[in-house]
N, C-alpha and C positions, 0 to 999 in steps of 0.2 A: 698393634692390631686394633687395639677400640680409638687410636686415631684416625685410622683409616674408614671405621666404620662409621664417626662421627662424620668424617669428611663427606663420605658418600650419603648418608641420608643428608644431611646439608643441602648435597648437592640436585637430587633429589625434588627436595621442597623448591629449592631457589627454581629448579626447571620449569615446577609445575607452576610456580607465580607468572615466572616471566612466558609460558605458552598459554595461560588462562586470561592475564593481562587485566585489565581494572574494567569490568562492565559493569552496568547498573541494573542487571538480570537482566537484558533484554537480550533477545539474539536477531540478525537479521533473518531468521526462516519463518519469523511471525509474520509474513505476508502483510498485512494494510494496519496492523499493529502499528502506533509510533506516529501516525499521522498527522499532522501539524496544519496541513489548510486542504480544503476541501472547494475546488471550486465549481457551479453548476454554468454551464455554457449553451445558452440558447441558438442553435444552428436556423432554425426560421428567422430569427433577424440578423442575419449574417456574422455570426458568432459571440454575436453580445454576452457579459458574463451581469446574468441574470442575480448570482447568489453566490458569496465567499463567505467557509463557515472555518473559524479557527478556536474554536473554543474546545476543548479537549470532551469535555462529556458530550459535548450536541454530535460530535465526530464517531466519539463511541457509539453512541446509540444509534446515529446513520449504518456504520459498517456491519453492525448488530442485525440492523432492519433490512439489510441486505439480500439476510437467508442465503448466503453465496452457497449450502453444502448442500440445499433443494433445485439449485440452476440444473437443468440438465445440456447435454452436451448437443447442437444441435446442428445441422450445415451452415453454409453461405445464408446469411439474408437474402432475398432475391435484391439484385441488383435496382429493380424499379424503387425499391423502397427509400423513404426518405428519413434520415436522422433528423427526429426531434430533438433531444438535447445530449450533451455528453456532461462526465461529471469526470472532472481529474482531477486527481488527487497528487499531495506535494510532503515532502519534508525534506528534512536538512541532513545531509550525509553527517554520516558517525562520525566522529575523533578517531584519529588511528594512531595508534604508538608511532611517538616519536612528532604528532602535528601538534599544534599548538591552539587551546579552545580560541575562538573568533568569538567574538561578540554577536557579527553581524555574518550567518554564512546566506550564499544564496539559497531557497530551496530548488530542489531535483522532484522533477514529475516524474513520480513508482509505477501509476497504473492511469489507465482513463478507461472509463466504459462511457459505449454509445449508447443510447435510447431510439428504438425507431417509431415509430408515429401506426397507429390502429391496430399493432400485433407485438404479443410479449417477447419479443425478442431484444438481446444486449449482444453487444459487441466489446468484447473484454481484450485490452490491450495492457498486458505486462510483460516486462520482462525483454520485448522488444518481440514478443508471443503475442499473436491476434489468433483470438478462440471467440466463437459466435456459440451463444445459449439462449437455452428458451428458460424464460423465469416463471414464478408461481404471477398468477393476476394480481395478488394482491403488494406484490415487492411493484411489480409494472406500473399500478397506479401510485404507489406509496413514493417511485421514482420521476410520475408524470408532473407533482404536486407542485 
């Protein structure tokens, strides 16, 4: 009998490693969490990339300056309107049980938001999800910069 019950809490613990798996606290439902390159894309000069920022704090404090949880939900841009800049952001897919760490992986573009030109409005593309918002003015100019 206390063999068996050894077995089974054993068995048990080993489940709960092998369905928890080796993370480094992060999970993927931290949305723009994890970031790794940031790049600003100027659409008036035929998509020139104006600004690539890879520094982990300068990234934070971008996604931070964001205010995403003040954006309200807004319609269609009107179609006349023109994209001043878009900003897409990039990082490198997770390790997954059983892959082997890469030195060198490609990054995967998570999200890009549009900018459009004389009205606060963004065009958020994640997930393979296109959602249009109105931002506060001061994220508007803080994204015009």
């Amino acid at each position: 009998m206390r063999r068996l019950m050894i077995c089974i809490v054993l068995l048990a613990v080993g489940s709960t490693l092998i369905l928890t798996g080796c993370s480094s606290g992060k999970s993927e439902k931290e949305g723009l969490d994890g970031l790794q390159d940031v790049q600003k894309i100027d659409q008036a000069k035929n998509g020139e990339i104006i600004e690539t920022v890879s520094d982990a704090d300068e990234i934070n404090s971008f996604s931070k300056g964001l205010e995403v949880e003040q954006w309200k939900t807004a319609g269609k841009p009107k179609e006349d309107q023109d994209a001043e800049s878009t900003y897409i952001f990039y990082r490198t897919d997770t390790v997954k049980l059983g892959e082997k760490q890469v030195a060198e992986k490609d990054m995967k573009e998570v999200a890009r938001v549009t900018l459009y030109k004389e009205e606060p409005y963004v065009r958020l593309t994640y997930a393979g999800v296109e959602m249009a918002f109105e931002v506060p003015m001061e994220v508007y100019k803080r994204l015009n910069q």
